[in-house]
C-alpha positions in Angstrom: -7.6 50.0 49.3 -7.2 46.5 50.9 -3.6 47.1 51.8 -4.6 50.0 53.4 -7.6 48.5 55.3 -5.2 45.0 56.0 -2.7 48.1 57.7 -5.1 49.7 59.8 -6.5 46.3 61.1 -3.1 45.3 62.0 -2.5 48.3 64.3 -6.0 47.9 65.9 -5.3 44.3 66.9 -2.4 44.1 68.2 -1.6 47.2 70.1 1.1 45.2 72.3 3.0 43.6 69.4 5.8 45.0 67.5 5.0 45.8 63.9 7.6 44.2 62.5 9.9 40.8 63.8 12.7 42.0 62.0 15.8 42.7 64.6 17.1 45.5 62.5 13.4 47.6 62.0 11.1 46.9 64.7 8.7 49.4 65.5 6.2 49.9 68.3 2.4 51.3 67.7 3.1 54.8 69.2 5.8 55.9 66.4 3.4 54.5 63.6 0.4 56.1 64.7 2.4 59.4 65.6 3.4 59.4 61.5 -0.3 58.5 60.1 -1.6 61.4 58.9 1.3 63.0 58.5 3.7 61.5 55.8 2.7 60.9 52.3 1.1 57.5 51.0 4.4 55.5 50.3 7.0 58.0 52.4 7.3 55.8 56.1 11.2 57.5 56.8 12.3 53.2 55.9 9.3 51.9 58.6 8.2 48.5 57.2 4.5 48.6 58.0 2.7 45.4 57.8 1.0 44.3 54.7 1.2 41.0 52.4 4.4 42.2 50.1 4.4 45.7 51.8 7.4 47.7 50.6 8.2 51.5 50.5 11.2 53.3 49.6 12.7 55.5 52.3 12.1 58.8 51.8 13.1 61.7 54.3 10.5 63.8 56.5 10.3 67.4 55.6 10.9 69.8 58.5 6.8 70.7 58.2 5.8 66.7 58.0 8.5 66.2 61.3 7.4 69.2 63.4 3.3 68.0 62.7 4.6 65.1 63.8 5.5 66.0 66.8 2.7 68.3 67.7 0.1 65.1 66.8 2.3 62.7 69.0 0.1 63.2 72.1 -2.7 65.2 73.1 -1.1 66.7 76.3 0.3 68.6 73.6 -2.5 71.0 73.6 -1.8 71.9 76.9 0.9 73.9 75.0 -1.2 77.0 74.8 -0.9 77.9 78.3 2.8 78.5 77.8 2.3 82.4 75.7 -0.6 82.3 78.7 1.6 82.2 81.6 4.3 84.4 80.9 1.1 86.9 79.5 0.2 86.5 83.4 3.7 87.6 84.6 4.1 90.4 82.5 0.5 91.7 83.3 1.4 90.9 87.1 -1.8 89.0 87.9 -2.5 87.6 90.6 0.1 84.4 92.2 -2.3 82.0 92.0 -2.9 82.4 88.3 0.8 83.1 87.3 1.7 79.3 89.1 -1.3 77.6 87.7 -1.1 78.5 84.0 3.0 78.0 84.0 2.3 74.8 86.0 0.1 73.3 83.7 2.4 74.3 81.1 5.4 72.5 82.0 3.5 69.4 81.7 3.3 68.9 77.9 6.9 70.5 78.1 7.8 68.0 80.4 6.7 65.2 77.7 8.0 67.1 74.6 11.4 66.5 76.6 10.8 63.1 77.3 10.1 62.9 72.9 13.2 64.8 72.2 15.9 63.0 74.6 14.1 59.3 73.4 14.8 60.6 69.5 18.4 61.8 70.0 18.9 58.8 72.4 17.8 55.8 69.4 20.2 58.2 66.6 23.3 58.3 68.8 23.2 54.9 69.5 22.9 52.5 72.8 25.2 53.8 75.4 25.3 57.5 74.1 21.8 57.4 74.0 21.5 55.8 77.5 23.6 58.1 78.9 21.8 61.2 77.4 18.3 60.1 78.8 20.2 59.3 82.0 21.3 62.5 82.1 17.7 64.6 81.0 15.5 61.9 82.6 14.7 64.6 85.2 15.8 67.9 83.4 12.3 69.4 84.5 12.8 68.9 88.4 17.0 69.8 87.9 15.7 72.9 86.2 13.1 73.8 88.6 15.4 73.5 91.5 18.2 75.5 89.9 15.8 78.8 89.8 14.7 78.1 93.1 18.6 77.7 94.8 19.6 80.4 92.2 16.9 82.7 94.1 18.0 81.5 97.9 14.4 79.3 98.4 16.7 76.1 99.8 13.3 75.4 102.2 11.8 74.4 98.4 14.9 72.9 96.5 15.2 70.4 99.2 11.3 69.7 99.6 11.1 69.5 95.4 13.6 66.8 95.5 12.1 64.9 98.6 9.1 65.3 97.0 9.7 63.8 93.4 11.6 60.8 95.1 8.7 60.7 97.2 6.3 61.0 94.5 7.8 58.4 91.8 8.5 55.7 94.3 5.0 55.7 96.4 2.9 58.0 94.1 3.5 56.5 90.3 4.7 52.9 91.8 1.2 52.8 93.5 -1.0 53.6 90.8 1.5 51.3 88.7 0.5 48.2 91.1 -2.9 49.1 91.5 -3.7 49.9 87.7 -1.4 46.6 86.7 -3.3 44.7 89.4 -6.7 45.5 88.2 -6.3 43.5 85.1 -4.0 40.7 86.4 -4.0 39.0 89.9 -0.3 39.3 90.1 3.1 40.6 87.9 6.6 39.5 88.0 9.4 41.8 87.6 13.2 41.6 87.6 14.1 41.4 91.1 17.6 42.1 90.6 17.9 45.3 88.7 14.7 46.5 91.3 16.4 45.6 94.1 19.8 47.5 93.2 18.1 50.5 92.4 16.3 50.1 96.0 19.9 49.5 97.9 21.0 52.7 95.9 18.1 54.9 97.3 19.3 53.5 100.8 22.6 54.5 100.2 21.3 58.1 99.1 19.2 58.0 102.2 21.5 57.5 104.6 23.5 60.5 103.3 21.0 62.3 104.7 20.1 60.4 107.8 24.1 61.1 109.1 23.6 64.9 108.8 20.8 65.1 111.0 21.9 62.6 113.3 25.3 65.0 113.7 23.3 67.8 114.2 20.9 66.0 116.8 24.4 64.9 119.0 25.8 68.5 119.0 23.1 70.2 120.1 24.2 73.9 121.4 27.0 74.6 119.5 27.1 76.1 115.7 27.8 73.4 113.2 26.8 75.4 109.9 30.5 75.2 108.5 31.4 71.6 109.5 27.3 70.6 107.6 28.7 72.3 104.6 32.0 70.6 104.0 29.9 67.3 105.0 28.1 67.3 102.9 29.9 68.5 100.0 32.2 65.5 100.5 29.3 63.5 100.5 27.7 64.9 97.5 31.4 64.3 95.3 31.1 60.7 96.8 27.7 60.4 95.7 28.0 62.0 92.3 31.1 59.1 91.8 28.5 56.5 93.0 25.8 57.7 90.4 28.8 57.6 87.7 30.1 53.8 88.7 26.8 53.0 88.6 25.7 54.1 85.0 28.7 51.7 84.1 27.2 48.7 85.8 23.8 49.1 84.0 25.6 50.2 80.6 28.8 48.2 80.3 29.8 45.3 82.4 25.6 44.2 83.6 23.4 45.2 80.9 22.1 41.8 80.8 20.1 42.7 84.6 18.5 45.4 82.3 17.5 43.9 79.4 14.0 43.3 78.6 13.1 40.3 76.9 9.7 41.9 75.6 11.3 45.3 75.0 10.4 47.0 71.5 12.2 48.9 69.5 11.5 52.0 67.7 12.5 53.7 64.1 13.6 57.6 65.2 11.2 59.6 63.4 13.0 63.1 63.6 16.3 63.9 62.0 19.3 64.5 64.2 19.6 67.8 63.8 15.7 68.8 64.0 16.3 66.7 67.5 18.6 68.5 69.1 16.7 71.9 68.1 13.8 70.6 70.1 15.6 69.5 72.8 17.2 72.8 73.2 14.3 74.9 72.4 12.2 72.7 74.7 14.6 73.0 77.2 14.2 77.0 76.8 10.7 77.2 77.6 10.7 74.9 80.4 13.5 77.2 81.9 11.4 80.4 81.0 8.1 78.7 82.9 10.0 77.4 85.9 11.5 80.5 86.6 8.1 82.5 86.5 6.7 79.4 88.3 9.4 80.0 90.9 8.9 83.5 91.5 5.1 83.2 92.3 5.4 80.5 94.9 6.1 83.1 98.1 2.6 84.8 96.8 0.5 81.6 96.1 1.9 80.3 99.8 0.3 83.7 101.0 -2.9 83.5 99.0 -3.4 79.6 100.0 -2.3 80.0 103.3 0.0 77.1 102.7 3.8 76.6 103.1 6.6 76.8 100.6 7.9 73.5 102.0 4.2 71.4 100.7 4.3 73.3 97.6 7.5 72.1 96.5 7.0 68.5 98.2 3.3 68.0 96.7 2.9 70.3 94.0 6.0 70.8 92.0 6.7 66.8 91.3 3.4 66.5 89.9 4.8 68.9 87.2 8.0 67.1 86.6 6.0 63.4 86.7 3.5 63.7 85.0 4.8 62.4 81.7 6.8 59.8 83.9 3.3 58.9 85.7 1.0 58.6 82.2 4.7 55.8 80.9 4.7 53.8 83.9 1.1 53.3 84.6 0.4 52.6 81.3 3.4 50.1 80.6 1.9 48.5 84.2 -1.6 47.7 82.2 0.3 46.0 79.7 2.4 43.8 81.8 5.7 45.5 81.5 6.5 45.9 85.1 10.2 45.5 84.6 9.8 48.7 82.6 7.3 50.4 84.9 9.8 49.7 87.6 12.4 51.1 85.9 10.5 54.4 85.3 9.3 55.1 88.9 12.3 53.6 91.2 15.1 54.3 88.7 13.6 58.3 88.7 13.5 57.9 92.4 17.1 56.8 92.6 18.4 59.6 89.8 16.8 62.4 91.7 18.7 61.1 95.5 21.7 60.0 93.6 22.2 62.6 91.1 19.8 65.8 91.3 19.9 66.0 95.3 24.2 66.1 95.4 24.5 68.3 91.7 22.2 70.9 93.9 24.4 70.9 96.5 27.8 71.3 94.7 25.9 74.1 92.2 24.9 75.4 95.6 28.8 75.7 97.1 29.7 77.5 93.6 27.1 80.3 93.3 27.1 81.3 97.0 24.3 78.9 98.1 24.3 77.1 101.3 22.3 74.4 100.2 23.6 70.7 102.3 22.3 67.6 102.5 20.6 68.5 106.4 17.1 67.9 106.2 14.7 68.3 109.0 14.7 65.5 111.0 10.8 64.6 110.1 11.9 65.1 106.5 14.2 62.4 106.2 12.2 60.2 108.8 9.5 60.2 106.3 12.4 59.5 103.1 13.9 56.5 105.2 10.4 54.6 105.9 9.5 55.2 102.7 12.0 53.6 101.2 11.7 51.1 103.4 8.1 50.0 102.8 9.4 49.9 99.0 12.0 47.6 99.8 9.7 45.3 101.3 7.0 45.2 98.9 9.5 44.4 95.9 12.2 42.2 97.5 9.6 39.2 96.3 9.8 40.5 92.5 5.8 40.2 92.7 3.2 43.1 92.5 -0.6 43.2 93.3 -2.8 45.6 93.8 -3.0 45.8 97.4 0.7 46.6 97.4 -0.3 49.7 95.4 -2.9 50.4 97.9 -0.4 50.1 100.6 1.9 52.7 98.6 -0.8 54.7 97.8 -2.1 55.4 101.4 1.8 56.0 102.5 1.5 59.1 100.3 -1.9 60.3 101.2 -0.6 60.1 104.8 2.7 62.1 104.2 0.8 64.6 102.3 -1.5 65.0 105.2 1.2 65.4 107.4 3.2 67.8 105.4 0.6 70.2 104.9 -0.3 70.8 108.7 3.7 70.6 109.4 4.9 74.2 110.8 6.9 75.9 108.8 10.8 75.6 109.7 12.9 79.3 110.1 
């Protein structure tokens, strides 16, 4: 009994420390508290909890022990019910507005039960495997999402989704990350390096769109649909090689920018196999919900009286962020900007590096013509944002009032985007 009360003192008083200083088995709070209550009295899967003398013998999870695992991880996971709820709405044919809400606020645990599954397979396959696999699922929600929508001709909301969840990670989740970090300490220090490449790379990704409207702007009067295309899928293969080059720079020849001297390590709780079955049955759903998501937007823009283009800028990154938001801004309260960073700018840079040029080449082989023009206001808005980003982190210092500063940026766009006429 006092080895069990020494253990549960330990995890309330120091909810920042690693459980364990050994290199080899380190574990944070979040994958001990996800297993109490759900493993037997000396089974721990080889997690050395703390205790004077503390040893258990490894002994594997059952399927039932891993699964109530991961249903008790978080309690966004009861949000899960509205998944049989919104595809109950599409079958009955409700009304829009019900069929988007329910499937949007499904996605959301979905969208974290992702997150789980990619962060499981990523610590049993090892560093760079595992890096490259959350790389490559880091934004599976908004990828999926945009793939129903360009697979059902709606390239007005592909190209506003995107916008919108670079839009959203770097001014939305970076601001509350500033503000909520700089309500508890008068300023943070991040690494100003690894930042400020993933900045230069948004501007790179940014002025691949700024060239396509500036050609259409200079040849006004004459049809330029076919010479847009091949632009920019040349520059959506030279982005793509960009996005690859640069996954070897952070995994290979610089991983010291991107190592974190606080970092923590965690134990995988779930099997390997049991991992990839979530991942892919995960992955199932949140294709199932986007697509009835998708199909209900033309009816919700009727019944709002709002246009496809805000409900794919605003709405539909709040769906795909939310996990990312809860991470960043709650890393950011504990002083782990170079993490919180990493979360909202390197999203940022994935979706205009990665998501924004796969959509485009996708695009060119089902019959899509889906290019890297933007409306002119569209990537006016992109290029000052990113700007006013590139300002506020080129000193490697945060405060609150710089979240402010992001924070109003977004209001303002949102503002503007929802009395913006909608384009033909």
């Amino acid at each position: 009994m006092a080895d069990h009360n020494h253990r549960q003192n330990a995890v309330r008083d120091h909810d920042d420390e690693p459980l364990s200083n050994s290199p080899d088995n380190r574990v944070t709070i979040r994958s001990v508290r996800s297993l109490h209550g759900t493993l037997p009295a000396h089974a721990h899967n080889g997690v050395a909890l703390p205790g004077p003398g503390a040893h258990y013998e490894e002994e594997p999870l059952s399927v039932l022990q891993c699964l109530k695992t991961v249903l008790l991880a978080t309690r966004i996971n009861i949000l899960l019910i509205f998944i049989p709820l919104g595809y109950m709405a599409e079958k009955l044919h409700w009304a829009p507005v019900a069929v988007f809400m329910l499937n949007f606020i499904a996605i959301i645990p979905l969208a974290k039960l992702l997150g789980y599954a990619t962060e499981e397979l990523a610590m049993r396959l090892g560093e760079n495997l595992g890096a490259l696999l959350n790389a490559s699922f880091g934004n599976a929600v908004e990828l999926i999402l945009a793939i129903f929508a360009l697979k059902e001709g709606k390239i007005d909301v592909v190209q506003a989704s995107v916008l919108g969840s670079v839009l959203s990670n770097l001014l939305l989740v970076l601001g509350f990350c500033f503000v909520c970090g700089g309500y508890k300490y008068t300023s943070q220090t991040f690494n100003q390096t690894a930042a400020q490449t993933s900045a230069s790379l948004l501007s790179l990704s940014c002025m691949s769109l700024l060239i396509p409207a500036a050609f259409m702007a200079t040849a006004k009067g004459l049809d330029q649909t076919a010479n847009i295309q091949h632009l920019s899928y040349g520059t959506s293969i030279v982005l793509l090689i960009v996005y690859v080059l640069y996954l070897f720079f952070q995994l290979k020849t610089h991983t010291h920018l991107y190592a974190s001297e606080n970092e923590e390590e965690e134990e995988p709780v779930l099997p390997l196999w049991l991992g990839l079955v979530l991942l892919l049955v995960v992955t199932l759903f949140v294709a199932v919900c986007a697509e009835t998501l998708v199909g209900s937007i033309e009816g919700l823009s009727e019944s709002w009286n709002i246009s496809p283009t805000f409900i794919g800028l605003i709405l539909l990154p709040i769906v795909g962020n939310a996990a990312e938001h809860v991470t960043a801004v709650s890393v950011a309260m504990k002083n782990k900007m170079d993490l919180a960073i990493g979360v909202a700018i390197g999203s940022s840079m994935q979706i205009a590096l990665f998501v924004t040029p796969l959509m485009v080449i996708i695009g060119w082989f089902i019959g899509q013509p889906m290019t890297l023009f933007f409306h002119t206001f569209e990537t006016c808005v992109l290029f000052v944002s990113i700007l006013i980003v590139n300002y506020l982190i080129q000193d490697g210092e945060s405060n609150w009032l710089e979240g402010v500063m992001l924070l109003s940026t977004y209001v303002i766009i949102a503002i503007a985007f929802y009395y913006y006429p909608e384009q033909e």
